[in-house]
C-alpha positions as CSV (number, residue, x, y, z in Angstrom):
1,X,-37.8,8.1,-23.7
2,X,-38.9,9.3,-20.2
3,X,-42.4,10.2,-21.5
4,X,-42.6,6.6,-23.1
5,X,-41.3,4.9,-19.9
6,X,-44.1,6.9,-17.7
7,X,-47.0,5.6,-20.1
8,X,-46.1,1.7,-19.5
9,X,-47.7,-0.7,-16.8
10,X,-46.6,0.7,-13.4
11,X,-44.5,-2.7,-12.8
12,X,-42.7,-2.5,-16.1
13,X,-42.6,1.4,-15.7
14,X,-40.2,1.4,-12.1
15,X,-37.5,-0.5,-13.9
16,X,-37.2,1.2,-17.1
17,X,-37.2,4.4,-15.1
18,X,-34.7,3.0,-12.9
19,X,-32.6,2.7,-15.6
20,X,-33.3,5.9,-17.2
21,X,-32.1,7.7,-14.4
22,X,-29.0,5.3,-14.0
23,X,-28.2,5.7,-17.7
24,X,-28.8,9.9,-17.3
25,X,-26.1,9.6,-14.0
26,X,-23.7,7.7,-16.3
27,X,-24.1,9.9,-19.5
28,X,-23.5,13.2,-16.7
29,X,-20.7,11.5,-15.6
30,X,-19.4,11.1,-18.9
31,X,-20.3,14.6,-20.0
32,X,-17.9,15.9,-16.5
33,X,-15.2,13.8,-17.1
34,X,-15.1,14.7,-20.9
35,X,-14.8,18.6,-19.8
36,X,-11.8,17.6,-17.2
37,X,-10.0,15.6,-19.7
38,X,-10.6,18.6,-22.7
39,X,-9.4,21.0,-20.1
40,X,-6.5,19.3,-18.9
41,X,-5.9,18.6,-22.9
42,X,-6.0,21.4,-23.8
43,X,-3.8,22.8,-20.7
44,X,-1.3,20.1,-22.2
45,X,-1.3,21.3,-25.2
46,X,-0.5,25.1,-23.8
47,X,2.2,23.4,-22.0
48,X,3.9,21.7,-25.2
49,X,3.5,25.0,-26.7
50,X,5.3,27.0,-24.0
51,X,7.9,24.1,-23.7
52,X,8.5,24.2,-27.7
53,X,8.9,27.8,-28.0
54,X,11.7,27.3,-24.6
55,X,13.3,24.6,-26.5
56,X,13.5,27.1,-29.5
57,X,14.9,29.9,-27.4
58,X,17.1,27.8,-26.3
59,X,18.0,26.1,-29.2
60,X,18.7,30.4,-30.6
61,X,20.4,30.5,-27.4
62,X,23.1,27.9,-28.2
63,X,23.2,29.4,-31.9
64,X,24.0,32.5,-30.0
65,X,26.4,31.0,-27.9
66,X,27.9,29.8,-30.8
67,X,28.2,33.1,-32.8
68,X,30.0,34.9,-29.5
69,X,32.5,31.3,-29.4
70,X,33.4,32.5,-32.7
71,X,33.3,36.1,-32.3
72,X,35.8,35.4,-29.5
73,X,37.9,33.7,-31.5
74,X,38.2,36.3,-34.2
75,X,38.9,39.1,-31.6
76,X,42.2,37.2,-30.5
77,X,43.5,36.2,-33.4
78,X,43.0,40.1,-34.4
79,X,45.0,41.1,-31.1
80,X,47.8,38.6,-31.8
81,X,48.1,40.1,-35.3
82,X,48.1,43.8,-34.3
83,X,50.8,42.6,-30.9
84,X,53.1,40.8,-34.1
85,X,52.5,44.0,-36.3
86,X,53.6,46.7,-33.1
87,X,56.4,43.7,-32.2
88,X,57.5,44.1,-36.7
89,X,56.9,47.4,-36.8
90,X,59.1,48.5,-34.1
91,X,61.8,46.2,-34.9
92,X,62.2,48.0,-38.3
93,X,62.0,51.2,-36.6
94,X,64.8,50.0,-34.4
95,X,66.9,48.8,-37.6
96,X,66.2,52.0,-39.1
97,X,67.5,54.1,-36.7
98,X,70.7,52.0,-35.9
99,X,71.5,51.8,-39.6
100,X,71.3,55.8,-39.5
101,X,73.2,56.3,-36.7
102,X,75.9,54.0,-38.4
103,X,75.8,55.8,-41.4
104,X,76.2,59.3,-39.8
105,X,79.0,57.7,-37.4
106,X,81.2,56.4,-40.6
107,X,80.4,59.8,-42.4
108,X,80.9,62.4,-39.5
109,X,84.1,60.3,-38.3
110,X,86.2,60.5,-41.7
């Protein structure tokens, strides 16, 4: 297109060369801006990436989170149960050894 513009009459010639380099400015800055807006794309999409794999650590977090709640939960009931077994087992022990020490009191006595 330059080489066609450069062969015309001279008046026709300054325009259309005028306008060639006009339209070569434009299509550059089109080309510049294209790069800046595929970089800063593409740094967007890095940063969704990096935010969706936080959100999904967090989101294991939670599930972990949730796992210890319940964990928790299992542990006390568990040390209520073996404070009610010491509390039963004791109290049979206690029983035990009363209803002995009756028994050898009513036999030794007679």
């Amino acid at each position: 297109m330059d080489l066609e513009a450069r062969s015309l009459q001279p008046n026709v010639k300054a325009v259309l060369l005028a306008k060639l380099r006009e339209y070569k400015s434009d299509l550059n800055n089109l080309k510049s801006e294209h790069k800046r807006l595929a970089s800063a794309n593409s740094n967007q999409a890095a940063r969704d990436d990096l935010l969706e794999s936080g959100m999904a650590d967090a989101m294991s977090l939670h599930g972990v989170d949730d796992n210890i709640s319940k964990s928790k939960k299992i542990l006390t009931n568990m040390s209520r149960r073996m404070s009610r077994n010491k509390w039963i087992i004791s109290s049979i022990i206690v029983v035990l050894v009363v209803t002995i020490a009756l028994i050898l009191y009513f036999k030794l006595s007679k």
